[in-house]
C-alpha positions in Angstrom: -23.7 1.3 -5.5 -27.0 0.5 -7.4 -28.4 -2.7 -7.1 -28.7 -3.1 -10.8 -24.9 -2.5 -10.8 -24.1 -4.9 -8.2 -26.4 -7.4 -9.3 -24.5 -7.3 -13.0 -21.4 -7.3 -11.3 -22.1 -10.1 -9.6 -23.5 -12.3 -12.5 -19.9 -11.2 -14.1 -18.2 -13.0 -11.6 -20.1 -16.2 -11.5 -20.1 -16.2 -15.3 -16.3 -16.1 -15.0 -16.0 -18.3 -12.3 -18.5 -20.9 -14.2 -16.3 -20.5 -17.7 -12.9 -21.0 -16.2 -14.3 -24.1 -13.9 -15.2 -25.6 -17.3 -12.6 -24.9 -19.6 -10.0 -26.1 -16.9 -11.6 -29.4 -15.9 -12.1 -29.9 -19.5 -8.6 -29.1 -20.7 -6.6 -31.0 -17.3 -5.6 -33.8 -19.2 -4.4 -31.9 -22.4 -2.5 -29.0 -20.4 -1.2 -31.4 -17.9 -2.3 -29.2 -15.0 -2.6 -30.6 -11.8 -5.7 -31.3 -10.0 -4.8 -28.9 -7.3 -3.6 -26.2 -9.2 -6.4 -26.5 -11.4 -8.8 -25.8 -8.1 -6.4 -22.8 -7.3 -6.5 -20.8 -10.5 -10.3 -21.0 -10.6 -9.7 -19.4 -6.2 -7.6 -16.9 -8.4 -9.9 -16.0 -11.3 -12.4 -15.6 -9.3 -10.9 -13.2 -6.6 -9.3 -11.4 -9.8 -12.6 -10.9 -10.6 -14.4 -9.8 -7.5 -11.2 -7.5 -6.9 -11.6 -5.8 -9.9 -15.6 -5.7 -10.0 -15.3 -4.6 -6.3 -19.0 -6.7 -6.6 -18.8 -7.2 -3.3 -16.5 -5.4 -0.5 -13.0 -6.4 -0.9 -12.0 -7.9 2.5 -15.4 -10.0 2.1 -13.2 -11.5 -1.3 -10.3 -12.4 1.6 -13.0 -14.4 3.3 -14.1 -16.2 -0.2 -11.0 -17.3 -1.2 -10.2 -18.5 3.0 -13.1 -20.6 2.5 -12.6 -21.9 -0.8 -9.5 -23.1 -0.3 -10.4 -25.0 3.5 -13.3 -26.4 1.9 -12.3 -27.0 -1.9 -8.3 -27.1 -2.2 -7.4 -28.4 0.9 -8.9 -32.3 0.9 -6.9 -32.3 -2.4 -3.8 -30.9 -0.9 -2.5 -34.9 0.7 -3.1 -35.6 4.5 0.0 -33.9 5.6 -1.3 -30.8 4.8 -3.2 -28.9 7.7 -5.4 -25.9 7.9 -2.9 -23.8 9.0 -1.4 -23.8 6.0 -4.3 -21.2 5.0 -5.3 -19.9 7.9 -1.7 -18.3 9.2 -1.6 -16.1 6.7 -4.2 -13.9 8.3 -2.2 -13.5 11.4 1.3 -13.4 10.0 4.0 -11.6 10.7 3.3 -9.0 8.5 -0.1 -8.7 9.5 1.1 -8.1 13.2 3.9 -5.1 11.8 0.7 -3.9 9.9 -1.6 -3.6 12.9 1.5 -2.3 15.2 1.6 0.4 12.7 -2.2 1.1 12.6 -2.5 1.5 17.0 0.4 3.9 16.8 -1.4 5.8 14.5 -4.6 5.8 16.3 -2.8 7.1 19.5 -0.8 9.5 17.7 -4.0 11.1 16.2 -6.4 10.6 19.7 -3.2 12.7 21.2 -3.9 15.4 19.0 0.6 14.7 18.3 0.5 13.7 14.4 -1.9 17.3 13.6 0.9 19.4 16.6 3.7 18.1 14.6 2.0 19.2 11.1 0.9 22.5 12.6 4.7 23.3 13.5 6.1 22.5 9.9 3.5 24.6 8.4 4.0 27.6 10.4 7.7 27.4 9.5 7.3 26.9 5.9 7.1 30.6 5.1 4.3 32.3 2.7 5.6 31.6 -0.7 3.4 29.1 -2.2 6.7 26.8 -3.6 8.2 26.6 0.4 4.3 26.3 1.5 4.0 23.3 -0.4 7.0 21.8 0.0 6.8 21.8 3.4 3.3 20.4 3.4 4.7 17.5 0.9 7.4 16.9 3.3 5.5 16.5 6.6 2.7 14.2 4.9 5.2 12.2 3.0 6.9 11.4 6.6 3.5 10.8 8.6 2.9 8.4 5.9 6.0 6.6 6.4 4.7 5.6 9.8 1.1 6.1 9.6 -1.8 5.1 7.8 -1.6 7.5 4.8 -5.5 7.7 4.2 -5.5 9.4 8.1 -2.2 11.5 6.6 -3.8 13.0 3.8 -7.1 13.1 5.9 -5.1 15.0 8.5 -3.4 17.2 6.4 -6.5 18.1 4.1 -8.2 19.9 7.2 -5.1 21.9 7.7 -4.4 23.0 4.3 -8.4 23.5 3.0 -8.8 26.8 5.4 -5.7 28.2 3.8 -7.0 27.1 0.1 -10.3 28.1 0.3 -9.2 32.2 1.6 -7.6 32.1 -1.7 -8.8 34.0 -5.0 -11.3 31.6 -6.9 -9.0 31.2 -10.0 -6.2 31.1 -8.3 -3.7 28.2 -9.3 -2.0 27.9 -6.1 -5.5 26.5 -4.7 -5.7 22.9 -7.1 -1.5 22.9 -6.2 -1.7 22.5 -2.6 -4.5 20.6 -2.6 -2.7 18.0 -4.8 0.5 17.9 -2.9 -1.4 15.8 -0.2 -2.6 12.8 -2.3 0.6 12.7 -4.3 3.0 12.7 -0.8 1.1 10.5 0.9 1.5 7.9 -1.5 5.2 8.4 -2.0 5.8 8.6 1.5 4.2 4.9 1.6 7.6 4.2 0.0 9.9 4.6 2.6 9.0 1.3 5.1 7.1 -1.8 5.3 4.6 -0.3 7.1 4.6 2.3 4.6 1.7 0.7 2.5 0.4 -2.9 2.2 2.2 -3.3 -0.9 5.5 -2.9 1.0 4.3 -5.5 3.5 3.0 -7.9 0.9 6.3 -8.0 -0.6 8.4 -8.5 2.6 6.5 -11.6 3.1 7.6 -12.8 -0.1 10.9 -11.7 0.1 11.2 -13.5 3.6 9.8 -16.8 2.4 12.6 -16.6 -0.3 15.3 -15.4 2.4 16.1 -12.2 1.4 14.1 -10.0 3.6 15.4 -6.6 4.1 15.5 -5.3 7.6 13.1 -2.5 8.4 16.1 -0.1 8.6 17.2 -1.9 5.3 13.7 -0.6 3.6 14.2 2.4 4.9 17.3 2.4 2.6 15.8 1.5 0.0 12.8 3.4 0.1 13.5 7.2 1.4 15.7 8.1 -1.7 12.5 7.1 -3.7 10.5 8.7 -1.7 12.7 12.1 -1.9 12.8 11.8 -6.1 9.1 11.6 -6.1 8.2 14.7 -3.8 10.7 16.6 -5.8 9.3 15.2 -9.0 5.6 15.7 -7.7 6.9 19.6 -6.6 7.8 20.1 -9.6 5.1 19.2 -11.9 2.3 20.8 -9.5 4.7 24.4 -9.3 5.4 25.4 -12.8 1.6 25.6 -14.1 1.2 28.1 -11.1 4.7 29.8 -11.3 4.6 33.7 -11.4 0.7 33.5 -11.6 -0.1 32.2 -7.7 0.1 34.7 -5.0 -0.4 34.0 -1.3 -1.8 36.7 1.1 -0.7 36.1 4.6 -0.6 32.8 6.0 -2.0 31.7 9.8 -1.9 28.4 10.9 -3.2 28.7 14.7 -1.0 27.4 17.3 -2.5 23.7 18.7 -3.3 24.0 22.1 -1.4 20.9 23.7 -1.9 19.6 27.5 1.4 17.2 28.3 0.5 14.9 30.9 1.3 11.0 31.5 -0.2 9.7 28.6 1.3 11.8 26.0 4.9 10.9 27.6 3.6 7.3 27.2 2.4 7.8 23.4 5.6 9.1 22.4 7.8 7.1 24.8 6.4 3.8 23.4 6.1 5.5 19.5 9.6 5.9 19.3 10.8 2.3 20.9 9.0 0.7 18.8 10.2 2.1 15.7 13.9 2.1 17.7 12.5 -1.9 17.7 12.0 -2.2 14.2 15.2 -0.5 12.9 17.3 -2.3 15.5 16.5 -5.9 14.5 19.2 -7.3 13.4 20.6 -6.0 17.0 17.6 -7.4 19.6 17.0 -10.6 17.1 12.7 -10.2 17.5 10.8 -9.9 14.3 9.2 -7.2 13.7 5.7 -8.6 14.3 6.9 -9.3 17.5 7.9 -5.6 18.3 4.7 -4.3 17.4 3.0 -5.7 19.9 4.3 -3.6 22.0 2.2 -0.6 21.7 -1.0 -3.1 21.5 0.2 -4.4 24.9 1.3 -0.9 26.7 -1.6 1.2 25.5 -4.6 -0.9 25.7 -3.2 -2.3 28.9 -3.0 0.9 30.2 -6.1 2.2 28.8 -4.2 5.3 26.9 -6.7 3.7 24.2 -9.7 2.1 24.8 -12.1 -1.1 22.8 -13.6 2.0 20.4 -10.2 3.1 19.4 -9.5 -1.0 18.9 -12.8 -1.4 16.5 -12.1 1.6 14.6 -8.8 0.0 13.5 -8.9 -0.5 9.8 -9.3 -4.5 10.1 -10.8 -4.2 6.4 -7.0 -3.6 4.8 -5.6 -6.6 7.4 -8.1 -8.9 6.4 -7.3 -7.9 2.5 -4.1 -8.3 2.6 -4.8 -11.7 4.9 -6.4 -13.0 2.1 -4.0 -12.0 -0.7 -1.0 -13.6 1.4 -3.3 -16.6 1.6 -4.1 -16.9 -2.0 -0.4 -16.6 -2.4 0.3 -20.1 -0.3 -2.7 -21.4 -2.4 -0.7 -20.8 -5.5 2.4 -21.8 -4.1 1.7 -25.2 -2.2 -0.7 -26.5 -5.0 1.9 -26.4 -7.6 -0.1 -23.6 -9.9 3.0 -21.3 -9.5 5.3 -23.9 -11.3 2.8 -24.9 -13.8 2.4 -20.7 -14.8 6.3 -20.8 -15.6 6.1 -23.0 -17.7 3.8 -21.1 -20.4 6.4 -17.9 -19.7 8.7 -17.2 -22.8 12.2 -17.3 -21.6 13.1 -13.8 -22.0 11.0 -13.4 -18.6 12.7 -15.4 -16.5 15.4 -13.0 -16.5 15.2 -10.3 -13.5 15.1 -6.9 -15.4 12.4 -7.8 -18.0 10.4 -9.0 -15.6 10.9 -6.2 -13.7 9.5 -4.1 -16.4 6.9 -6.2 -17.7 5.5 -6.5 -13.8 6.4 -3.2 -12.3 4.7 -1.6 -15.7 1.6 -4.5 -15.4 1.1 -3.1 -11.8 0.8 0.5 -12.2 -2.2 -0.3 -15.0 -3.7 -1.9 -12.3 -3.4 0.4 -9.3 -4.6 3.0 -11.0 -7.7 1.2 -11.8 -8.3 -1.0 -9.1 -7.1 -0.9 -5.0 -3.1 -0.8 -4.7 -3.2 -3.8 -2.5 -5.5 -5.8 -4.1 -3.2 -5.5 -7.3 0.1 -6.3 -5.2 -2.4 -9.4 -3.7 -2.9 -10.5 -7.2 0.9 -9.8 -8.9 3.2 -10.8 -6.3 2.5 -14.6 -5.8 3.1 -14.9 -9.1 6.7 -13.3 -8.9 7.1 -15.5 -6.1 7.1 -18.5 -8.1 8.9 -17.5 -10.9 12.4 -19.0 -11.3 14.8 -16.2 -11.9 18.3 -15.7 -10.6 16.8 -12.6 -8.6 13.3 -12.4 -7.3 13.5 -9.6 -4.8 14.2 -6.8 -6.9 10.9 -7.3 -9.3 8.8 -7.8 -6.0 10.3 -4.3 -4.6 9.8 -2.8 -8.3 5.9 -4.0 -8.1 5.5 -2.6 -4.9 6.7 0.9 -5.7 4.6 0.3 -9.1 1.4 -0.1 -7.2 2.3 3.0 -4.8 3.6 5.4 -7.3 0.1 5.0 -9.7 -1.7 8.0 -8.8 -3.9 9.4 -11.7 -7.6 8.8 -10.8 -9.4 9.2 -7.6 -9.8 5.8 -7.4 -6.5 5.2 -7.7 -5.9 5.4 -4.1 -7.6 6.9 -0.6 -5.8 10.0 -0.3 -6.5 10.5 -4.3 -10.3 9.9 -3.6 -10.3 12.4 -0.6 -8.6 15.1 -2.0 -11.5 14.8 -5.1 -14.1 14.8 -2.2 -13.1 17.9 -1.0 -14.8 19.3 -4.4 -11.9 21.3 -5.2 -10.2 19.8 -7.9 -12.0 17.8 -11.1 -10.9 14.6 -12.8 -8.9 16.6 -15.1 -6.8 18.6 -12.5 -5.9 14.9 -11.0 -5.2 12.9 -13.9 -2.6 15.9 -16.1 -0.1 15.7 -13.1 -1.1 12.4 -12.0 -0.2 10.8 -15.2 3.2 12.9 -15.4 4.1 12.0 -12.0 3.7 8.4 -12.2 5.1 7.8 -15.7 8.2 9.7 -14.4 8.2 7.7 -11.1 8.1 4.6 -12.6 10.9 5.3 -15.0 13.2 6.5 -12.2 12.0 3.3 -10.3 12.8 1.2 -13.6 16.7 2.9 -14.2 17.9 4.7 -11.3 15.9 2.5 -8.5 17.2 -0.4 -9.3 20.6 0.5 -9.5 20.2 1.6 -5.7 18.9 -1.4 -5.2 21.4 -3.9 -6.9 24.5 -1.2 -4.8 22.7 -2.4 -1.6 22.8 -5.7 -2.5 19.0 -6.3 -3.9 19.5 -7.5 -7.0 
């Protein structure tokens, strides 16, 4: 980024931050907010701000509002209240399941296993472009489920850019298949908590209000989503190329895999963990709890080592530490109940505020990061009093997943545009289609599911 950009940027934010200090110390006695919550929607505005600006690395916002709220909110919060309050959030539950899912990945990927297992479905796929590219949608939209989807579609870009680029120049099979990685690796985010931060934001939520779906629950509610989206995505990226794309003959070269003691171990522990998380209900251990686990057996047995532990992406923990943390700011200072009160009443009823949030969302995620959105949205739902709350938290998290039209929409969307293959314009015709159909689906169809399995 340029420094003049950033330095604008930043006098954006403090020019916000200054205005809303002063028009809501001067209004407190007129709008009958709270002293506390009057401290926490300035913490807000200005992490709005800097999330949106990106002025200045978004975990670095997580640490901004952290300290605000220990050294601003907190000697206002009574002296029962303890620090804890806003530092757990950083080392939640969530933020354990989260992590869990990240080492798996890591020795999934250091084991060569993740790219063996792609290889295989790719060879099997066939050389017509519609099977090609369904399989590759199907493989990266279930590596996403359990991995980090930015090392998916990172993964599955390097396998599928040798077989785009021995294609013809104009040929529209090459933009196709380049596409159906970003656009599966988002909707395979869908299908668990550890899917995408969204989905974990929203289980903590959902737990603090006591209706917490399992992790086999989610899966539930999630893989038939995640199935209508690939199908919708297939669809949209095959009929521009039908009859015109041609495929010569395919090789994907065979992966050259050594099994010894450690690969056993990575895919011994891989599969009791996620045995762990869809047996809860069963074993009674949270799912935090259970993803320790591969933390304890492969660093303790050195199947991973301290450079596999720093290259962990501690950046997306600490965001989404500091959007849960935010979220007990606006909670616990009373800024959530004084909000409901300005709400007409038509949105304190579950579907309407489904809509109105789920729609509010996508705008957002496809202009700013997915989990800062959910970071920004959800607290908010939390503290609404409807006779449902879990339904328009699941509907915002599949809103910020499912908003895919611009690179910087999300990760795999911005790495598919760095492999200089496709344009703006090739991303945002299908991108647009898939997501308004998505969120349609998600708004009619979805939450039926969702009320027949009993969220809603």
């Amino acid at each position: 980024m340029k420094t003049s950009a950033l330095v604008i940027k930043a006098l954006l934010v403090l020019a916000i931050a200054v205005l809303t200090l002063l028009v809501i110390y001067g209004a407190t006695g007129s709008w009958g907010i709270p002293k506390t919550a009057a401290i926490t929607l300035v913490i807000l505005c200005v992490a709005a701000a800097l999330w949106i600006t990106e002025a200045v690395p978004l975990f670095v916002t997580s640490f901004i509002i952290l300290f605000l709220s220990l050294i601003w909110l907190l000697p206002h919060m009574g002296p029962g209240t303890s620090r804890s309050l806003f530092l757990a959030p950083f080392f939640s539950d969530i933020i354990l399941l989260f992590l869990g899912g990240f080492v798996l990945s890591t020795a999934l990927h250091k084991y060569q296993l993740d790219e063996q297992m792609a290889r295989w479905m790719i060879r099997r796929t066939g050389s017509t472009l519609p099977r090609l590219m369904l399989g590759i949608m199907l493989i990266t939209a279930f590596l996403s489920m359990f991995l980090s989807n930015t090392a998916t579609a990172a993964m599955m870009l390097a396998l599928v850019l040798p077989i785009v680029r021995d294609l013809e120049p104009d040929n529209p099979a090459r933009k196709a298949l380049i596409l159906a990685v970003p656009f599966s690796a988002n909707a395979g985010g869908l299908g668990t908590p550890v899917g995408s931060p969204p989905n974990a934001i929203a289980m903590t939520y959902m737990k603090e209000l006591g209706v917490a779906p399992t992790f086999g629950k989610w899966m539930l509610l999630g893989v038939p989503g995640v199935i209508v989206v690939i199908l919708l995505a297939w669809l949209v990226l095959l009929v521009p190329s039908r009859g015109k794309a041609k495929l010569g003959q395919l090789e994907c070269a065979r992966l050259k895999l050594t099994w010894n003691k450690e690969i056993f171990i990575v895919l011994g522990i891989t599969f009791a963990t996620i045995l762990g998380w869809l047996t809860q209900n069963t074993h009674g251990w949270s799912t935090g709890t259970v993803s320790l686990i591969p933390l304890i057996v492969f660093f303790g047995s050195k199947i991973l080592n301290i450079r596999d532990l720093r290259s962990l992406s501690w950046d997306v923990l600490l965001l989404m530490g500091g959007g849960l943390c935010l979220g007990t700011a606006i909670s616990a200072s009373g800024l959530a109940g004084w909000l409901v009160g300005f709400l007409p009443s038509s949105m304190l009823s579950t579907y309407p505020a489904a809509i109105t949030f789920g729609i509010a969302a996508c705008l957002m995620s496809c202009l700013m990061s997915n989990t800062a959105t959910a970071n920004l949205v959800m607290p908010m739902i939390a503290g609404l009093a409807l006779d449902q709350n879990a339904p328009v938290l699941l509907t915002t998290a599949v809103a910020c997943s499912i908003a895919m039209a611009l690179p910087v929409s999300t990760p795999p969307n911005a790495m598919a545009f760095a492999s200089e293959e496709i344009r703006v314009s090739d991303l945002l015709k299908p991108g647009i289609l898939i997501t308004l159909a998505s969120l349609i689906v998600a708004l009619t169809l979805g939450f039926w599911w969702w009320g027949f399995l009993g969220v809603g």
